[in-house]
N, C-alpha and C positions, 0 to 999 in steps of 0.2 A: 504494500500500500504506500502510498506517493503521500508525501505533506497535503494537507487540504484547507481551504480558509475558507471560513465561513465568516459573509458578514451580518450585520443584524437584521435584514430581513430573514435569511436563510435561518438565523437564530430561532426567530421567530416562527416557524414552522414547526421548531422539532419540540419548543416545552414552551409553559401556558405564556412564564411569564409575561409581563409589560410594563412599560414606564407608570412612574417612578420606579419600580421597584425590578425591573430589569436590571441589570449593573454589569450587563457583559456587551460589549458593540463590534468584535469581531472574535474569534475563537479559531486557532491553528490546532487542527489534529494531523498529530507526529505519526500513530500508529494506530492501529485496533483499541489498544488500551492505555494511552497517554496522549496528554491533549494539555494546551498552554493558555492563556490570554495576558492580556496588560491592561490593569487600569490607574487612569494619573489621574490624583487626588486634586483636585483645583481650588479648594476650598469653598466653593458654592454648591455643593453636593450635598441635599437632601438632611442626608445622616450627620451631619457637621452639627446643623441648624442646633445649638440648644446643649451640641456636647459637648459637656467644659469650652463655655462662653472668656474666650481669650486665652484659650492656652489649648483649639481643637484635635481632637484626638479621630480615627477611624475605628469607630466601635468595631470590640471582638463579630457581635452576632453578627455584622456587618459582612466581614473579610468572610466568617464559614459561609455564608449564605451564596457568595461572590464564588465559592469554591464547590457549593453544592450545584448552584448555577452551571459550571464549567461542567461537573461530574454527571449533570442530566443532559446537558449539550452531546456530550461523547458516546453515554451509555445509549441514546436515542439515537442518535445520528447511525451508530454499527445497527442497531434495532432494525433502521427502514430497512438494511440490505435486504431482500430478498432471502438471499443464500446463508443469512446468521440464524445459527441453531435456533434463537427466542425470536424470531421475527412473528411469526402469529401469536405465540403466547403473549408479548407486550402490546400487539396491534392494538390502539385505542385505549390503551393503561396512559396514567399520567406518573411521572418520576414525581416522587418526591423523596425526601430527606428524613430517613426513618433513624440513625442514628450516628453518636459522637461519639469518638473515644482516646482517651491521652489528648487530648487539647490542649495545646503550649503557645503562650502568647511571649514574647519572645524580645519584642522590640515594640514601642510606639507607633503607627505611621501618622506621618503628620502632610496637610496640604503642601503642596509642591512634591510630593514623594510619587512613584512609580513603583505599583506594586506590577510582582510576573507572579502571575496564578498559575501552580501546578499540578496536574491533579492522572493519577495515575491506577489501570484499574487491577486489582489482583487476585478478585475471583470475582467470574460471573457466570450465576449460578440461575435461571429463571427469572423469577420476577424479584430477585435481590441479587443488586454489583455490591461490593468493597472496593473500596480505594482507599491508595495515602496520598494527601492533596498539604501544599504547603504556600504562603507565600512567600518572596524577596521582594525585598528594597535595598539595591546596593549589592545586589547577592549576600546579603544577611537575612535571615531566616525571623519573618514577625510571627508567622504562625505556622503551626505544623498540626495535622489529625488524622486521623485514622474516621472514613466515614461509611455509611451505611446509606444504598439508595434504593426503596424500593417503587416497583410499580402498585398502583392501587386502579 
């Protein structure tokens, strides 16, 4: 399988999301089961509004959400193939984020920062993937988990 880029319409095909609460606007898949994106913090982004007023921070739930995002993008995208084992089994399931684990907040991100969302799949089993998804800033490590995505 060849690099793939997907940009935000395409996004928008394979999971419910939508604005505001979209947070992904292009998405590289490297392979079957590893897939990237970037997103840069500008400081007028929704999630700022209100956190810690003069000193904003990128909320944790934020960054998982941005990561479970990336991990419904990938698990769905291999989905439509025709030829992937779970293709009629997930037909018409929606991904969602069934679970967290080891959660490590690691660094800050602050406005002007450049996150690279990682998100990488290590068993896909039906209508439940695993992955370990992390983000950089700087190639420093803000967050790291271990997550859980199933179809419903």
């Amino acid at each position: 399988m060849s690099e793939i880029i997907l940009e935000l319409e395409d996004i928008k095909t394979l999971i419910p999301h939508r604005e505001p609460m979209l947070l992904l606007s292009q998405v590289r898949i490297l392979s079957s089961t590893e897939a990237i994106s970037v997103f840069s913090v500008t400081g007028n982004d929704f999630f700022l509004k209100g956190h810690y007023p003069g000193n904003p921070l990128v909320p944790g739930h934020i960054q998982s959400e941005m990561l479970a995002q990336l991990g419904a993008v990938l698990v769905c995208y291999n989905s439509r193939m025709p030829d992937h084992p779970f293709h009629a089994l997930r037909k018409g399931k929606t991904p969602v984020l069934a679970c967290l684990n080891n959660v490590r907040f690691k660094i800050p991100v602050r406005p002007g920062d450049t996150m690279k969302l990682h998100f990488m799949i290590t068993k896909d089993a039906g209508l439940i993937a695993t992955a370990e998804a992390y983000i950089t800033v700087d190639d420093t490590v803000s967050i790291s988990e271990e997550m859980t995505v199933a179809f419903l």
